[in-house]
C-alpha positions as CSV (number, residue, x, y, z in Angstrom):
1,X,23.5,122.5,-17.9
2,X,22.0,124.4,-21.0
3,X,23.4,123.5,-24.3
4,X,24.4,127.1,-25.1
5,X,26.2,127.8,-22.1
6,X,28.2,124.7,-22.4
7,X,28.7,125.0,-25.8
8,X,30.7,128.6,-25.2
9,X,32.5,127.3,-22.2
10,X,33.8,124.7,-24.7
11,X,34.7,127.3,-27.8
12,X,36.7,129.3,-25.3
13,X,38.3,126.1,-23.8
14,X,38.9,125.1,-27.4
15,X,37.9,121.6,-26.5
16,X,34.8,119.8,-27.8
17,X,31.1,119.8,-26.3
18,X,29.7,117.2,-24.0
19,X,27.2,115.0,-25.5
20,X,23.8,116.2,-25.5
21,X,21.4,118.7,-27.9
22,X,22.9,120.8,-29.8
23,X,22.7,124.8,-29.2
24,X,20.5,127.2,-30.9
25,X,23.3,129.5,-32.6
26,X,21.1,132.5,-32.6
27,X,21.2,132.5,-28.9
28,X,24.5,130.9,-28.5
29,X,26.1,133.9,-30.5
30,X,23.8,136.3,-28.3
31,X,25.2,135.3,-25.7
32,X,28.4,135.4,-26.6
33,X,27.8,139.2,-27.9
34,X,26.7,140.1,-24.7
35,X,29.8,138.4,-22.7
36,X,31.9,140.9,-25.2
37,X,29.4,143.7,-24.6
38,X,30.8,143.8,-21.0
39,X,34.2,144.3,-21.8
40,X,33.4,147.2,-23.7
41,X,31.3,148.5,-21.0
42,X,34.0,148.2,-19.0
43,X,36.0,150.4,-21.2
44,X,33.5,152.8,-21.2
45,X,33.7,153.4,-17.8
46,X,37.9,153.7,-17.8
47,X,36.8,156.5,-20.3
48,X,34.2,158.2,-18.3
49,X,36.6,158.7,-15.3
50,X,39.5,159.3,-16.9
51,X,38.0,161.9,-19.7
52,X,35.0,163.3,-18.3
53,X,35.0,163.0,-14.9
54,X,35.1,166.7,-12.7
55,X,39.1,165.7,-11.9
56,X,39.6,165.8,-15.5
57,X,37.9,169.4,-15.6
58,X,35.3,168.4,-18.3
59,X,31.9,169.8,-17.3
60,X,29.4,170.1,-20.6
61,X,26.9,167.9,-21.2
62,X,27.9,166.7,-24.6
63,X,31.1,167.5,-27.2
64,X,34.3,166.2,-28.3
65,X,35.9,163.5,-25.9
66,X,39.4,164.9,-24.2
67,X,42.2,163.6,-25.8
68,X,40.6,161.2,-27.9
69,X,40.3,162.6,-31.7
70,X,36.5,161.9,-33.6
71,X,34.7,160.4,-30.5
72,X,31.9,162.3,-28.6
73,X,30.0,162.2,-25.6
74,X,26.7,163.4,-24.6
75,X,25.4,162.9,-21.1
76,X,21.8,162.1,-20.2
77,X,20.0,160.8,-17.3
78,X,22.2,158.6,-15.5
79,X,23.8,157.6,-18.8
80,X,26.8,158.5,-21.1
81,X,26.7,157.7,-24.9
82,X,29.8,157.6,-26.4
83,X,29.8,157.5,-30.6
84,X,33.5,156.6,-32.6
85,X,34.4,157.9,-35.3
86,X,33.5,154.8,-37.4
87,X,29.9,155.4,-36.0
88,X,30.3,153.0,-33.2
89,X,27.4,154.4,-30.5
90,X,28.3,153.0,-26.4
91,X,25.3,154.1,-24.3
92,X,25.3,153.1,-21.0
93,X,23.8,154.0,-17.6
94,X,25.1,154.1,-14.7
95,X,24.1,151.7,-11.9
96,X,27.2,151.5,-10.3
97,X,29.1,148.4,-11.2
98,X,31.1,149.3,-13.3
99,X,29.3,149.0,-16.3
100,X,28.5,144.9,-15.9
101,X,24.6,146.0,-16.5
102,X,23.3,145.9,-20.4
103,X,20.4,147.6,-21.3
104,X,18.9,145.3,-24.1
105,X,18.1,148.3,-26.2
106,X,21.6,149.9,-26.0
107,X,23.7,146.9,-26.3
108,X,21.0,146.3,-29.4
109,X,21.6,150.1,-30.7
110,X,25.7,149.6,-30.3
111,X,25.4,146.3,-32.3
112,X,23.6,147.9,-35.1
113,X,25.9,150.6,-35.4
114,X,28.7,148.2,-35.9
115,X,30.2,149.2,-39.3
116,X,32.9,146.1,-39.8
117,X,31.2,143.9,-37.0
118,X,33.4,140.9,-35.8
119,X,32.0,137.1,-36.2
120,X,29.9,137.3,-33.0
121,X,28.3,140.7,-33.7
122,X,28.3,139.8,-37.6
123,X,26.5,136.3,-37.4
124,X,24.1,137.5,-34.6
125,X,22.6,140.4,-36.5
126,X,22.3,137.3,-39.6
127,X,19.9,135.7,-37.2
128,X,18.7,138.5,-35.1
129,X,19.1,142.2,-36.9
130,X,16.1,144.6,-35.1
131,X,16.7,145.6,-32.0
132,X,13.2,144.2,-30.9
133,X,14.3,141.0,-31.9
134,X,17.5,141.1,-29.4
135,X,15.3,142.1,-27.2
136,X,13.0,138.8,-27.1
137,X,15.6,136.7,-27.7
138,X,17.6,138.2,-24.2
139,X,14.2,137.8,-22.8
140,X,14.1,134.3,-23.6
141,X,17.9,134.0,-21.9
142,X,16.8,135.2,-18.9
143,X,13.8,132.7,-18.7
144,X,16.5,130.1,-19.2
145,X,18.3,131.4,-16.6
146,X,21.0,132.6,-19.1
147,X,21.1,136.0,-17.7
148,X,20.8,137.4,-14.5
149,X,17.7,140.0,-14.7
150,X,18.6,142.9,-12.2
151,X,15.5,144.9,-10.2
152,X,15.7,148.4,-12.3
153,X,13.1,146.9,-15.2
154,X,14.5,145.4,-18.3
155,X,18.6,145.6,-17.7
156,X,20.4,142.5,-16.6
157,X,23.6,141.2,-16.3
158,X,25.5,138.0,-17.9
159,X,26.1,134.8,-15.6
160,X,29.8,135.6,-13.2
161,X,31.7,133.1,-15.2
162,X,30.5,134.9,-18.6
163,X,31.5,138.2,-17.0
164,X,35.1,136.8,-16.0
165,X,35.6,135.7,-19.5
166,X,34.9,139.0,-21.1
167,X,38.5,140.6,-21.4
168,X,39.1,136.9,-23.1
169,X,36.2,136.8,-25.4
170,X,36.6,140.5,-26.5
171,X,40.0,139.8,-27.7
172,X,39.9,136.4,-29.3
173,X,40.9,137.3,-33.5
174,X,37.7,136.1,-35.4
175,X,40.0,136.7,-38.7
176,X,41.6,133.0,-38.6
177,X,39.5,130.7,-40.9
178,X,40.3,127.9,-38.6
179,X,39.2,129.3,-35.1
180,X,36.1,130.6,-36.8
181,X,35.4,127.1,-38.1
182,X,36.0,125.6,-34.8
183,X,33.6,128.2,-33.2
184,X,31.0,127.8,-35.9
185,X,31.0,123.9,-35.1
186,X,30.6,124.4,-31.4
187,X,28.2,127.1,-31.5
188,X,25.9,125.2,-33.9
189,X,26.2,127.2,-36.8
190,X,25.8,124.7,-39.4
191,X,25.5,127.5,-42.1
192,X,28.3,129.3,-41.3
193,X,30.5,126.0,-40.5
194,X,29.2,125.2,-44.3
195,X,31.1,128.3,-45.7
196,X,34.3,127.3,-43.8
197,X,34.6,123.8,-44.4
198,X,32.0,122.9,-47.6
199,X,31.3,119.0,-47.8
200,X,28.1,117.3,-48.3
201,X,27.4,116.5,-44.9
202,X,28.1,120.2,-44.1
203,X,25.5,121.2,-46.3
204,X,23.0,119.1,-45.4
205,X,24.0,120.1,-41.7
206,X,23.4,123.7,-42.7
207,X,19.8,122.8,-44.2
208,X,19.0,121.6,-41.0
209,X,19.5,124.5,-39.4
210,X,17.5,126.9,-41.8
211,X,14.8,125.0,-41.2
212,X,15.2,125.0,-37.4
213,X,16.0,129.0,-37.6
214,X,12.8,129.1,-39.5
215,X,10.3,126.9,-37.1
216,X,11.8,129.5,-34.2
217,X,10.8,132.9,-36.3
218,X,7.6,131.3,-37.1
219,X,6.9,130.1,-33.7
220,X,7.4,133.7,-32.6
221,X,4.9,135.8,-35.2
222,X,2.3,133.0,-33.7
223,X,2.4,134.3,-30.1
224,X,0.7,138.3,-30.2
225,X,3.6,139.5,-27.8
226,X,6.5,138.5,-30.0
227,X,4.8,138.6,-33.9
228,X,6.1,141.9,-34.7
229,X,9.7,141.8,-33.7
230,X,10.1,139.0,-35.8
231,X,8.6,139.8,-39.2
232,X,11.9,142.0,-40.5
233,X,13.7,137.9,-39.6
234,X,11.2,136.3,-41.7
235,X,12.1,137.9,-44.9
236,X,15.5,136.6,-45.3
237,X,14.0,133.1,-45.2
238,X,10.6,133.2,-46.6
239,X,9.4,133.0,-50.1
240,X,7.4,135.8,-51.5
241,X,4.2,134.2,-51.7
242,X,5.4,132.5,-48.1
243,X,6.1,136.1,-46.6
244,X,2.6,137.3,-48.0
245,X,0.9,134.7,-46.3
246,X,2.5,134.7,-43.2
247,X,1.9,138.6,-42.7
248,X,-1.8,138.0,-43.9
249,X,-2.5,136.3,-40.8
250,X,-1.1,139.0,-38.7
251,X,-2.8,141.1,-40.8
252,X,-6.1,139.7,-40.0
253,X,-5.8,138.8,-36.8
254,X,-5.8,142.4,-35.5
255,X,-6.1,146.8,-36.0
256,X,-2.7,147.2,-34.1
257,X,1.2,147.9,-34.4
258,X,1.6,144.5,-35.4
259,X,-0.6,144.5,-38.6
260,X,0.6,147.7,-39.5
261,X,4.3,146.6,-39.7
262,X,2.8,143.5,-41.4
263,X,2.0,145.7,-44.3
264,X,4.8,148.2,-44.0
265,X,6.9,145.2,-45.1
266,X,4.6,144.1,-47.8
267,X,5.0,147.7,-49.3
268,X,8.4,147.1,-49.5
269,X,8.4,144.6,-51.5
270,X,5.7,146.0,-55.0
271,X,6.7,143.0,-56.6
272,X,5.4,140.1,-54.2
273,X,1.7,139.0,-54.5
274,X,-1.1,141.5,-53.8
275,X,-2.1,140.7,-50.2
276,X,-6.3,140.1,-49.9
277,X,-6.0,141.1,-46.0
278,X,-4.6,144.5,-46.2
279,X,-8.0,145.6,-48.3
280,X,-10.0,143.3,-45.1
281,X,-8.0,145.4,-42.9
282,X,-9.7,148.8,-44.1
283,X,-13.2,147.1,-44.1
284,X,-13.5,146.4,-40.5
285,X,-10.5,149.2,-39.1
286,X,-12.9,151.9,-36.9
287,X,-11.9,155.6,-36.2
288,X,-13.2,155.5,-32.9
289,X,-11.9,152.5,-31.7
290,X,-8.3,151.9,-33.5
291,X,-5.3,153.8,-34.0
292,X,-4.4,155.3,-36.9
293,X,-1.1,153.5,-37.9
294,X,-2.3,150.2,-39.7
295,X,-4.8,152.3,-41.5
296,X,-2.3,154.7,-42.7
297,X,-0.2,151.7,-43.7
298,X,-3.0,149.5,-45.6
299,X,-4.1,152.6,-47.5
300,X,-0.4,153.8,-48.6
301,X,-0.2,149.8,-49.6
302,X,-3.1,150.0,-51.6
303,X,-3.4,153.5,-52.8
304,X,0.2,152.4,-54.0
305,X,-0.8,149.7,-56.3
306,X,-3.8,151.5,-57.6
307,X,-5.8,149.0,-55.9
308,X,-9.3,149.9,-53.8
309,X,-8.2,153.3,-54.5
310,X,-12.4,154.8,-52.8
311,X,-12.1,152.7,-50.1
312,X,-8.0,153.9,-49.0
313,X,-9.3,157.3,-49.2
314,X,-12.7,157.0,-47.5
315,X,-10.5,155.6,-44.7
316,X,-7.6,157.9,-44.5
317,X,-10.6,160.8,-44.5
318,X,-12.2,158.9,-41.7
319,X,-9.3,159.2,-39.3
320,X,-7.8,162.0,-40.1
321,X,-10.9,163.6,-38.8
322,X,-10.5,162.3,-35.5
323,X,-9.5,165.6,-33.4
324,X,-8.0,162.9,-30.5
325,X,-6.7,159.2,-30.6
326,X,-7.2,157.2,-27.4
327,X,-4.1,157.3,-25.2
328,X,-3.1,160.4,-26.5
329,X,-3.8,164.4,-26.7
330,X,-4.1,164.6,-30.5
331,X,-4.3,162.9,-33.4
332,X,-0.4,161.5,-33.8
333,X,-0.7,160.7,-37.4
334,X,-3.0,163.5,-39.1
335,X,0.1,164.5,-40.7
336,X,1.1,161.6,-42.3
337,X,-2.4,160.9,-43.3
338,X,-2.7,164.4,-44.6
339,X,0.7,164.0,-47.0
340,X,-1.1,160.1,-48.0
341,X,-4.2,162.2,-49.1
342,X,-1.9,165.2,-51.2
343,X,-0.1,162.5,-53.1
344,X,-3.0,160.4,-54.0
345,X,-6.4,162.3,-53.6
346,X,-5.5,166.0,-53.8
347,X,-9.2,167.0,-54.1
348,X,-9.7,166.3,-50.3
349,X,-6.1,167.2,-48.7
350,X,-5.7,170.9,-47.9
351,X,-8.5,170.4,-45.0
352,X,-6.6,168.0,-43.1
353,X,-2.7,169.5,-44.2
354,X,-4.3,173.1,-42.6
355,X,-5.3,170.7,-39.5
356,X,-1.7,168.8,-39.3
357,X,-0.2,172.6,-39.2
358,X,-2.1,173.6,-36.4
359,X,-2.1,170.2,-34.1
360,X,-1.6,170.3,-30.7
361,X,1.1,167.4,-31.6
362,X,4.2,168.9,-32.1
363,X,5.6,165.9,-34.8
364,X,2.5,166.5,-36.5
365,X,3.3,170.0,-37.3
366,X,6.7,169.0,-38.1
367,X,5.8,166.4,-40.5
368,X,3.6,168.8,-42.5
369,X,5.9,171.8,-42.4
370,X,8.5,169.9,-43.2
371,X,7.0,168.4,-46.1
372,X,5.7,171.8,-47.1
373,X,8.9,172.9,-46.9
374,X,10.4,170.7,-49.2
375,X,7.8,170.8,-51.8
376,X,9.0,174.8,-52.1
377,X,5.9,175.6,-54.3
378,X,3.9,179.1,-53.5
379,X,1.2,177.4,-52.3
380,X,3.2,176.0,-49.6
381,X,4.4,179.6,-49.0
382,X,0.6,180.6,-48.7
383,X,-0.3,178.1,-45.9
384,X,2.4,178.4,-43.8
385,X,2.0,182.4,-43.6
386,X,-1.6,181.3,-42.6
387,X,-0.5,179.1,-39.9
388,X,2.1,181.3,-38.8
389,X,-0.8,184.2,-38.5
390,X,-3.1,181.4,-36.1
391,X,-0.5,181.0,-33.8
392,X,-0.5,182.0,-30.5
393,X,3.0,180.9,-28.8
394,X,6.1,180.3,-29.6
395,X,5.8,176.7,-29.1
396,X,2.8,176.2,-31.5
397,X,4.8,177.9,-34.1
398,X,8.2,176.7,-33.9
399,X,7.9,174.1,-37.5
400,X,6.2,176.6,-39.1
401,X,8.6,179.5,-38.4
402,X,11.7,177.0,-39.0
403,X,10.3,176.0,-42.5
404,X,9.2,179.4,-43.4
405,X,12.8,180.7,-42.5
406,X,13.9,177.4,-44.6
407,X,12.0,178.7,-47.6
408,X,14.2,182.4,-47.1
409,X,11.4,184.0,-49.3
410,X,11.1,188.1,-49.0
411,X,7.8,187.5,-48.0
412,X,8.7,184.9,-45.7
413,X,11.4,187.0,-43.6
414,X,9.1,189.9,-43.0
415,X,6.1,188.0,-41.5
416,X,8.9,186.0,-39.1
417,X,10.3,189.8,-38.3
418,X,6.0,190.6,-37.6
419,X,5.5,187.7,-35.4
420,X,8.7,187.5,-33.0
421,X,8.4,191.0,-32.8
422,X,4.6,190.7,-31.1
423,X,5.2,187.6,-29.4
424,X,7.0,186.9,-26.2
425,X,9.0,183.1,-25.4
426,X,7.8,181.7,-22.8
427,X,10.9,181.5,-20.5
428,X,11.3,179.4,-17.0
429,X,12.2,180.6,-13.7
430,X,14.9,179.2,-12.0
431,X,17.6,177.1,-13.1
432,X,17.0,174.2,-15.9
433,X,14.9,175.4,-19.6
434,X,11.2,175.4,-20.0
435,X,9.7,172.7,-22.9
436,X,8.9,175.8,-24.9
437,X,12.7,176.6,-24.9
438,X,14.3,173.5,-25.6
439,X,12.3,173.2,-28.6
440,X,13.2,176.6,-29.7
441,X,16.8,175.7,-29.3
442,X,16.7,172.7,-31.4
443,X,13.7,173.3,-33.7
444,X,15.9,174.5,-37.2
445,X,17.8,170.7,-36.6
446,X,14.5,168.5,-36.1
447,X,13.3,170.3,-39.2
448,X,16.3,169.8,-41.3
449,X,16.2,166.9,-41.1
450,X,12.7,166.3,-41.9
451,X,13.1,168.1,-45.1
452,X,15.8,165.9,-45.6
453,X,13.7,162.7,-45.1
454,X,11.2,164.3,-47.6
455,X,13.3,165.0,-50.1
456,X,12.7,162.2,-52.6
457,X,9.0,162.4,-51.5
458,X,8.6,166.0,-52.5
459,X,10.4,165.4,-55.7
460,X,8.5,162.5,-57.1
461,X,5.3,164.0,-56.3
462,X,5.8,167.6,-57.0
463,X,4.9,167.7,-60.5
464,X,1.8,166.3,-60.5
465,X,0.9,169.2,-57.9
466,X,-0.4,172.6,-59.0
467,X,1.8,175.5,-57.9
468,X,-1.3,177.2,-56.7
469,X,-2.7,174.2,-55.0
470,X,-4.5,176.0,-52.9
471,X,-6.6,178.2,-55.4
472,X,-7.7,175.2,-57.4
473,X,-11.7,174.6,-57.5
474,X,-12.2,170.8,-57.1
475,X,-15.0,169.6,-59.3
């Protein structure tokens, strides 16, 4: 029998474990999460039909759960998401048992949004805390035959004997120093058994298992399927000049997703060594052939740390002149390239910001209205009134308007008045809304909070931008 499962049959028998290998603790505390996750899905359901089902006269699609104060609901698909008050998020479809199917990526999403998580949830966001990496490691369950994968893609379901001990493992008191010793023993947690009962041996035990934890991680970034969910892992256990290397290689190895997070990590850290192979990245990284994402990343990186500064901004022109990225119908970052090129190369931004304003790619014209928006200078003003004149729909204008009516200049209200007066929304026939009318209805809150994520931005780079941006000659 595998080591993990015998190892939780024996923590909830509170008996010790047959001989044999030990378990890995990431996956033994997975799995043990996920035995809990059950029980809560189970309680979601009991909510469902006794809250929100038609007998209990509740018909909206989202709001405040009947009788129970500070939680909400919002239906969607075949799922209901249920957030506490604390901020705890249960989303979970419906496939008709009851809620015994997990989707990796909600039981992930409810884990993060744990605020006091208990020792399970706690010690498996130490060893696992993205939701991609959950996601591999449940993979790597249901290869072991840990899990039982259902037909309906990625969901599964824990093994029947997990799923009977759910009620038992969702109530077990973590709190008791003792229990959580006994459990860290059995489980293989070494580090955490070295907190409860410090010794030596325990110690020396815990060692062990870093190094263990740390041959898994960088077994994973090796394979090209699995490297980037387990970069964010890495950090907690690599050295600076250890992270820098690691990351280089990914970083090399490829134009993708992977290299780009690579480097988004790097950045995080302006202290660690300068990384040779995000400058290599730039050298060989072609418009035509490779999406914008790791560019944009190895330029901020370098652009940054005043490093290769002609080369960054040869390539952030480069692709943000590409009208269409492979696999999609626009160019999906023009606008974060565009605000890249105003906060480090003025001289050749406005052509691209005028661009990201006028994409056919709705985040794109969010992202630079947004950011306009909460730079609040005139010249932001001045090209906004622009785009708003260039557009033809509702739809292409919705950012635009929203940051204009943001702005609440004199200037700004009258040219809104102009242009809803002369246009018409687009409105569907029949029951259900039209794409062009959802986005109306929630276009003010997607922009909000863009502004909101700017913020600091526009304040640390507003002063070194001219008021009347847009009237400066270049030389």
């Amino acid at each position: 029998m595998h080591p993990v499962l015998l190892a939780v049959r024996a923590a909830l028998a509170a008996r010790p474990v047959a001989a044999g290998p030990p378990p890995d603790p990431w996956h033994a505390w997975l799995l043990v999460a996920l035995a809990r996750q059950v029980d809560r899905q189970r309680w979601h359901v009991r909510v469902q039909r006794m809250h929100l089902s038609e007998d209990s006269g509740e018909d909206s699609d989202e709001g405040q759960v009947p009788g129970m104060p500070g939680w909400r609901f919002l239906f969607h698909g075949m799922g209901l998401c249920l957030t506490a008050p604390d901020g705890e998020t249960i989303d979970v479809d419906d496939h008709g048992d009851g809620g015994l199917t997990i989707d990796p990526y909600f039981f992930a999403q409810r884990i993060r949004s744990l605020r006091h998580p208990a020792l399970p949830e706690e010690r498996l966001l130490a060893f696992l805390p993205t939701a991609d990496a959950m996601a591999v490691a449940i993979r790597e369950l249901t290869e072991e035959g840990l899990l039982v994968p259902r037909a309906e893609g990625q969901v599964f379901r824990v093994l029947p004997e997990l799923e009977e001990s759910a009620g038992a493992l969702a109530s077990i008191d973590f709190s008791d120093a003792e229990l959580r010793a006994r459990w860290a023993e059995l489980l293989g947690d070494h580090e955490l058994l070295a907190l409860e009962r410090p010794s030596a041996e325990a110690q020396a035990r815990a060692a062990a298992q870093r190094a263990a934890y740390k041959r898994y991680l960088l077994a994973r970034i090796a394979r090209e399927a699995t490297a980037r969910a387990f970069i964010d892992p890495l950090e907690a256990v690599l050295t600076p000049a250890e992270l820098v290397d690691a990351c280089a290689g990914l970083i090399d190895a490829s134009v993708n997703a992977t290299s780009g997070h690579a480097i988004e990590r790097l950045d995080a850290h302006p202290d660690y060594p300068v990384c040779p192979a995000v400058g290599r990245l730039l050298a060989r990284a072609d418009p035509a052939v490779h999406h914008p994402y790791a560019v944009h990343a190895a330029a901020r990186y370098l652009l940054r740390r005043g490093l290769e500064r002609d080369r960054a901004v040869e390539a952030v022109l480069a692709f943000a002149r590409v009208r269409v990225v492979a696999g999609y119908k626009g160019n999906p970052f023009l606008g974060e390239l565009a605000l890249l090129l105003l906060e480090f190369a003025p001289p050749h931004a406005l052509p691209a910001l005028r661009r990201g304003l006028r994409s056919n790619t709705p985040a794109v014209r969010r992202d630079v209205a947004g950011a306009l928006a909460a730079l609040g200078q005139p010249w932001c003003l001045r090209e906004l009134l622009l785009a708003l004149d260039d557009a033809a729909t509702f739809e292409a204008s919705a950012s635009v308007r929203a940051a204009l009516a943001w702005l609440g200049s004199d200037e700004a209200r009258e040219a809104l008045m102009r242009w809803t007066q002369t246009h018409v929304l687009r409105a569907t026939k029949g029951p259900g809304y039209g794409w062009e009318e959802v986005q109306e209805a929630n276009v003010d809150g997607f922009l909000a909070r863009e502004i909101e994520e700017r913020r600091a931005w526009a304040d640390a780079v507003r002063p070194a931008i001219d008021p009347d941006f847009d009237r400066v000659v270049w030389g």
